[in-house]
C-alpha positions as CSV (number, residue, x, y, z in Angstrom):
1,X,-25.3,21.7,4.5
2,X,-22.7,19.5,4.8
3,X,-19.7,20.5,8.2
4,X,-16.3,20.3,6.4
5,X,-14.7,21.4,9.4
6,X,-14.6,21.3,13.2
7,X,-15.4,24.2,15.1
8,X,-14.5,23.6,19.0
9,X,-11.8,21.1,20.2
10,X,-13.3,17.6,20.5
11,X,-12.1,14.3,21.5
12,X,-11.9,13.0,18.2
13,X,-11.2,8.9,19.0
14,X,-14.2,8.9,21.4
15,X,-16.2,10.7,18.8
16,X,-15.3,8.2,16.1
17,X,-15.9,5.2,18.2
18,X,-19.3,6.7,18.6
19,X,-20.2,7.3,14.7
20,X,-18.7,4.1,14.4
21,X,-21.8,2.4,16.3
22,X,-24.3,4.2,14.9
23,X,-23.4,3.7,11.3
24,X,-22.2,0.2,11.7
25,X,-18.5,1.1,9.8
26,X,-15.5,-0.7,10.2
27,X,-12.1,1.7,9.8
28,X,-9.4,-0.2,7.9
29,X,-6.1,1.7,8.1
30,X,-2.5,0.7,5.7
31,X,0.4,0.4,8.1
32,X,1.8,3.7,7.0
33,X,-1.4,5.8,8.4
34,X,-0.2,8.1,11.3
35,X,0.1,6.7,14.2
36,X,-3.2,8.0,15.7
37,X,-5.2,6.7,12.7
38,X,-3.7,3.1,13.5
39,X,-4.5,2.7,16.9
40,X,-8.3,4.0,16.2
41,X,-9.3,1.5,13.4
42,X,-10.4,-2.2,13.6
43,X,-7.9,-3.5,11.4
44,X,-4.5,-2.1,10.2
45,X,-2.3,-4.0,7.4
46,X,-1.0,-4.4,4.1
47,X,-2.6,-4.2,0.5
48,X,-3.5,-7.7,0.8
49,X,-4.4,-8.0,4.3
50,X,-6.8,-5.1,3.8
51,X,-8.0,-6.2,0.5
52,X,-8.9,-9.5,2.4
53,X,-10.4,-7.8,4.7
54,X,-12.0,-6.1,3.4
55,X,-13.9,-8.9,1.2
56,X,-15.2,-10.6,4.2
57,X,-16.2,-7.7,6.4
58,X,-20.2,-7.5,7.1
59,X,-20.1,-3.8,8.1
60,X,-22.5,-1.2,6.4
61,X,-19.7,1.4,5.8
62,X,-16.0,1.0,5.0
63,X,-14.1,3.9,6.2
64,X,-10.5,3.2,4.1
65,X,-7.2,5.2,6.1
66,X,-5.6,4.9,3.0
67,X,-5.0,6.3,-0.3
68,X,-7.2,6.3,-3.4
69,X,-6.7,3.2,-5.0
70,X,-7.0,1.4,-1.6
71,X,-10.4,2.4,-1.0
72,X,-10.8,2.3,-4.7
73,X,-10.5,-1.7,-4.2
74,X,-12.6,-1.8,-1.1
75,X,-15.2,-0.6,-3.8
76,X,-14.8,-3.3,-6.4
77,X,-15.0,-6.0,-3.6
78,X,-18.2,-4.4,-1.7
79,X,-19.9,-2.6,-4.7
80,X,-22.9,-2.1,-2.7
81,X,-21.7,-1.1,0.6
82,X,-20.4,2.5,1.2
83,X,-16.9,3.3,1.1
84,X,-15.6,6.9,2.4
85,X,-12.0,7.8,2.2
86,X,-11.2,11.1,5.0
87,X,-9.2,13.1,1.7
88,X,-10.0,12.2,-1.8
89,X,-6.5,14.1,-2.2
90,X,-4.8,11.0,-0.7
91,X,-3.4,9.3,-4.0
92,X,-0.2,7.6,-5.3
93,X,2.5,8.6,-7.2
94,X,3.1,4.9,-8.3
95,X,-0.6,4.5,-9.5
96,X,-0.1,8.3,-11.1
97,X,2.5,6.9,-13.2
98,X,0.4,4.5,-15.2
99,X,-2.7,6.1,-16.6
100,X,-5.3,4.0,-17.5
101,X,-5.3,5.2,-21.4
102,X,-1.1,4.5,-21.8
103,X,-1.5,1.4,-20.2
104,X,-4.5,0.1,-22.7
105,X,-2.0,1.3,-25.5
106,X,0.8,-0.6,-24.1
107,X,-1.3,-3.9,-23.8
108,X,-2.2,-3.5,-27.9
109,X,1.2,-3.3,-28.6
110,X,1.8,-6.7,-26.5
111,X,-1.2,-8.6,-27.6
112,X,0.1,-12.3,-26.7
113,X,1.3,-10.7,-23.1
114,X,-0.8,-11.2,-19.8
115,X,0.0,-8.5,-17.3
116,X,0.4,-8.8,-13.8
117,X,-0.8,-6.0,-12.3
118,X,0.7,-4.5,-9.1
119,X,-2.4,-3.7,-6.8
120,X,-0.6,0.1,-5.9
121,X,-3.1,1.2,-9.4
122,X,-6.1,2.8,-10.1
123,X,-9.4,1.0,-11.2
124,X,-9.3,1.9,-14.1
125,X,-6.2,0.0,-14.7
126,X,-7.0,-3.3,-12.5
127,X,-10.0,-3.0,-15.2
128,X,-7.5,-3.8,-18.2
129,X,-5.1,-6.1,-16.2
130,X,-5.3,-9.9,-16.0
131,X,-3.8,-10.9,-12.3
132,X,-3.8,-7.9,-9.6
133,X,-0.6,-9.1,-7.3
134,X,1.1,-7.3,-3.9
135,X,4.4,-7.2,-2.9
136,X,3.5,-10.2,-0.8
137,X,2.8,-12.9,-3.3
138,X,3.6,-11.3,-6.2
139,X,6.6,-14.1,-6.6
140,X,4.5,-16.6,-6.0
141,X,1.7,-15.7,-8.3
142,X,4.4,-15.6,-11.0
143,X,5.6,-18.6,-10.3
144,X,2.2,-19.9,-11.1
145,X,2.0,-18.8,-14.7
146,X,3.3,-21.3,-17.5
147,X,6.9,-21.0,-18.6
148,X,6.0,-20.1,-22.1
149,X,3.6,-17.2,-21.5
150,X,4.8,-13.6,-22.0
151,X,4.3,-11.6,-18.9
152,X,3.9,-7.8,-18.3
153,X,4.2,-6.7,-15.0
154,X,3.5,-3.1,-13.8
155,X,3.8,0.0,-12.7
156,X,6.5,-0.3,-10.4
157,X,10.2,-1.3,-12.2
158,X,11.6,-1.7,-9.1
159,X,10.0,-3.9,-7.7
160,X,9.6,-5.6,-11.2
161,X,13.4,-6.2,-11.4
162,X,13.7,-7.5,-7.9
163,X,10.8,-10.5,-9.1
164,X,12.4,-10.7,-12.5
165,X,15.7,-11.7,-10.3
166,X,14.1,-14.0,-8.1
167,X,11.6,-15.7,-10.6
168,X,13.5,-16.1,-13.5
169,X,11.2,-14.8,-15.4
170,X,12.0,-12.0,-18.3
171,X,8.9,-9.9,-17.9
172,X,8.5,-6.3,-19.6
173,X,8.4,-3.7,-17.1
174,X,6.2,-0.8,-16.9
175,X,8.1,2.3,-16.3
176,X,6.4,3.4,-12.9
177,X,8.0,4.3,-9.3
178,X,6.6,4.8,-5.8
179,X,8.3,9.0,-4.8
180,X,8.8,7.6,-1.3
181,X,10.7,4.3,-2.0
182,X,12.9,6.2,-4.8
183,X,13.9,8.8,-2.4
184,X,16.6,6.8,0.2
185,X,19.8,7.4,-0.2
186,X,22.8,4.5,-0.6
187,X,25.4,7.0,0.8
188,X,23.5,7.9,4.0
189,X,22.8,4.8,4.7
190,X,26.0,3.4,4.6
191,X,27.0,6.6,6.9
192,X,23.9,5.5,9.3
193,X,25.6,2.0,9.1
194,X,29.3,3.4,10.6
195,X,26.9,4.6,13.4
196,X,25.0,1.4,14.2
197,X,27.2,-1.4,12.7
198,X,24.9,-4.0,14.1
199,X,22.0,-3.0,13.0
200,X,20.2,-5.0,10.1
201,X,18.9,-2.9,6.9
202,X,15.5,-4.1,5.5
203,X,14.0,-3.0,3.0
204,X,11.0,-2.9,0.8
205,X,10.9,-4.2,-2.7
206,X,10.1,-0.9,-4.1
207,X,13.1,0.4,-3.6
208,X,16.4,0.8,-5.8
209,X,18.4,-2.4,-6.6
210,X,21.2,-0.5,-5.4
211,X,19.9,-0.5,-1.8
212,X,18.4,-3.6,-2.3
213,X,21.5,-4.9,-2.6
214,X,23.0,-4.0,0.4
215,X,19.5,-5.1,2.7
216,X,19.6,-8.1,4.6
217,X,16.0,-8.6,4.4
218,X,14.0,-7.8,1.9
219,X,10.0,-7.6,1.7
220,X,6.6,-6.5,1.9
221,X,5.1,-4.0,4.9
222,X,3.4,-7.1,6.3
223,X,6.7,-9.4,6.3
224,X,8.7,-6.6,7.4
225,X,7.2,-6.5,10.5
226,X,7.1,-10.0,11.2
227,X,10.6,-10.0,10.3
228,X,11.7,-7.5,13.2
229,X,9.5,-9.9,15.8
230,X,12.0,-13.3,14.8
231,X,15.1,-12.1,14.1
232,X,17.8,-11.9,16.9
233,X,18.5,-8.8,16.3
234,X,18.1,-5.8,18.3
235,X,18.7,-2.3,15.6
236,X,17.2,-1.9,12.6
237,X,17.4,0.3,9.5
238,X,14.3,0.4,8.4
239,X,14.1,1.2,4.3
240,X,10.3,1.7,3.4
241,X,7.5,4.4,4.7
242,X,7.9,5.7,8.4
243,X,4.3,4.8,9.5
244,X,5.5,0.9,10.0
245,X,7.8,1.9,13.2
246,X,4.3,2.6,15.1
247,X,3.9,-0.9,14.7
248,X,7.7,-2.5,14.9
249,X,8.2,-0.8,18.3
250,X,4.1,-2.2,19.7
251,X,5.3,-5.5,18.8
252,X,9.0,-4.9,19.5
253,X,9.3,-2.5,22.3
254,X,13.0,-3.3,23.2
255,X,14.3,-2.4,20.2
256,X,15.6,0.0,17.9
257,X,14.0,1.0,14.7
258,X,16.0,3.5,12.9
259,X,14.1,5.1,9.4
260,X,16.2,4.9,6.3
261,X,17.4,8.5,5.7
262,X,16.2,10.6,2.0
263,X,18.6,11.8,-0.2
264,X,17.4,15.5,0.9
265,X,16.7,17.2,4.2
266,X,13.2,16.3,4.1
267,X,10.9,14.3,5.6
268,X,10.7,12.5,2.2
269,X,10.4,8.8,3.1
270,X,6.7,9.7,5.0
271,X,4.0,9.4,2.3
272,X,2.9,13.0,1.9
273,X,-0.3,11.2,0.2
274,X,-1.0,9.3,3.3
275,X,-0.5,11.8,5.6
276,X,-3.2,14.2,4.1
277,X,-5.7,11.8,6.5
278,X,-6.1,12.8,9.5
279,X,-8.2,12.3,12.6
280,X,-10.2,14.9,12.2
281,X,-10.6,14.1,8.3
282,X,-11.2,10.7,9.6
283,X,-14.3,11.8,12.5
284,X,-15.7,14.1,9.4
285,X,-16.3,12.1,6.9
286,X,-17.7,9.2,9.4
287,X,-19.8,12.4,10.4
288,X,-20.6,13.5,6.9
289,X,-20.3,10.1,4.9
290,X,-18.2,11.1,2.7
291,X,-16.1,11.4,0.2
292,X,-18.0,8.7,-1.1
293,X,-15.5,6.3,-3.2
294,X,-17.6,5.8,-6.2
295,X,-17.1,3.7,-9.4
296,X,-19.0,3.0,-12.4
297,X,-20.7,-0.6,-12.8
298,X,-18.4,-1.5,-15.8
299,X,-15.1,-0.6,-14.1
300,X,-16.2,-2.9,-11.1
301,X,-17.2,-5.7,-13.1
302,X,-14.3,-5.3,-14.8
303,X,-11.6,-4.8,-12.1
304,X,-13.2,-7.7,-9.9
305,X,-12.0,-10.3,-12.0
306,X,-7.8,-10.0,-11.5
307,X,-8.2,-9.3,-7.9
308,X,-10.6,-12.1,-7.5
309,X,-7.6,-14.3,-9.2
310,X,-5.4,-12.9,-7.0
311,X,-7.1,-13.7,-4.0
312,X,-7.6,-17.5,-5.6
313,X,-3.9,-17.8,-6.1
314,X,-2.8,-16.6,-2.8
């Protein structure tokens, strides 16, 4: 019988380090992990530092501090090896919005398109997509693609109307959005702004062109943070998931990271899918081995194809 639960207080990171030997598994964990989760795992990054990453790595077990479609790609690139994700709860509201049956349908209707696939999707619908692309290259891989050619480019709008604007290029937009990027709000910003007039708003491409607008740097998780490290500045407003200060303030200790306020009282711009894992999820299911991410043999076949393209283009 499988232990779903922890019993008596342990010292979860020296546990995990243990069960990390013994099953010879590497932890990847997405920038917006809590901060815990981050400082345990052998790698931390973005979608396409992780999906690297996870290509090349020659450990047994993947253990993916992520959501879903995250591990789900960890899968496609290491079919054979096991992949475990601490809560098979930890999904996406961007990849929710583009079932895998809709998106087939909207690819009949647009038979002379190619779609460019946002990687923030399920399997299913990497599977039916031509290019996978992150918010990191995404330009550049649409830059790559013939004049002429039709392009689709989904789930996310926003961040399809930010590359439309700085491409050129008049794709048709799936109509998908991330909760967490939708969620800031213009007016509170500019309020925060009265209060720290110095401070530099950046801001992830998923987010609404009317805060977009007002950002002084825009881009991925990954460029982001490597922003904060060369820029002369010393306070920042940071527009995109909470979990990315943990890193901002290791690399940058002496200065301010402020996160962008929600519209509502809430704690709205932390990933509530993100957050279900949890160090304890995370020493159980090294413990347990599993959840098990698993995918069927077409999907994978399938789905390896775009991302492999990706990874070629980059």
């Amino acid at each position: 019988m499988l232990d779903f639960k922890v019993e008596e207080k342990i010292d979860f990171e020296t546990e995990i380090k243990k069960l990390k030997k013994e099953i010879n598994a590497v932890i990847l964990a997405h920038y917006y992990q809590e901060s815990e989760i981050q400082d345990i795992a052998d790698f931390v990054g973005d979608s396409l530092e992780l999906a690297k990453t996870a290509k090349k790595t020659s450990a047994d077990v993947i253990v993916f501090a992520g959501v879903h479609f995250m591990a789900e790609t960890a899968k496609i690139l290491n079919p054979h090896k096991l992949v475990l994700l601490p809560d098979l709860d930890a999904g996406c509201s961007l990849a929710d919005s583009c079932p895998a049956p809709l998106f087939k349908n909207f690819r009949e209707h647009h038979p002379d398109h190619i779609a460019i696939t946002y990687i923030n999707c399920t399997a299913a619908v990497k599977a039916l997509s031509d290019i996978i692309c992150t918010s990191s290259n995404a330009e550049s891989l649409i830059k790559q693609i013939p004049s002429g050619q039709p392009i689709i480019f989904a789930p996310d709008r926003n961040l399809g109307k930010y590359l439309i604007k700085k491409t050129g290029r008049d794709m048709l937009l799936w109509d998908g959005t991330c909760i967490v990027h939708e969620t800031f709000s213009e007016k509170k910003i500019i309020e925060l702004k009265l209060v720290h007039p110095t401070a530099k708003l950046i801001a992830h491409p998923e987010c609404e062109d009317s805060l977009l607008s007002r950002a002084d740097f825009i881009g991925s998780t990954s460029k982001l943070l490597r922003y904060v490290q060369e820029d002369n500045s010393t306070e920042f407003i940071v527009a995109t998931e909470s979990g990315i200060i943990h890193q901002m303030k290791k690399a940058a200790p002496e200065k301010l990271f402020i996160p962008a306020p929600p519209d509502k009282n809430c704690s709205c711009n932390d990933c509530p899918f993100m957050k279900l894992n949890t160090m304890e999820k995370l020493y159980l299911c090294m413990k347990n081995k599993q959840p098990e991410i698993k995918l069927d043999s077409e999907v994978i076949a399938k789905a390896l194809k775009p991302i492999e393209r990706m990874l070629a283009m980059s």
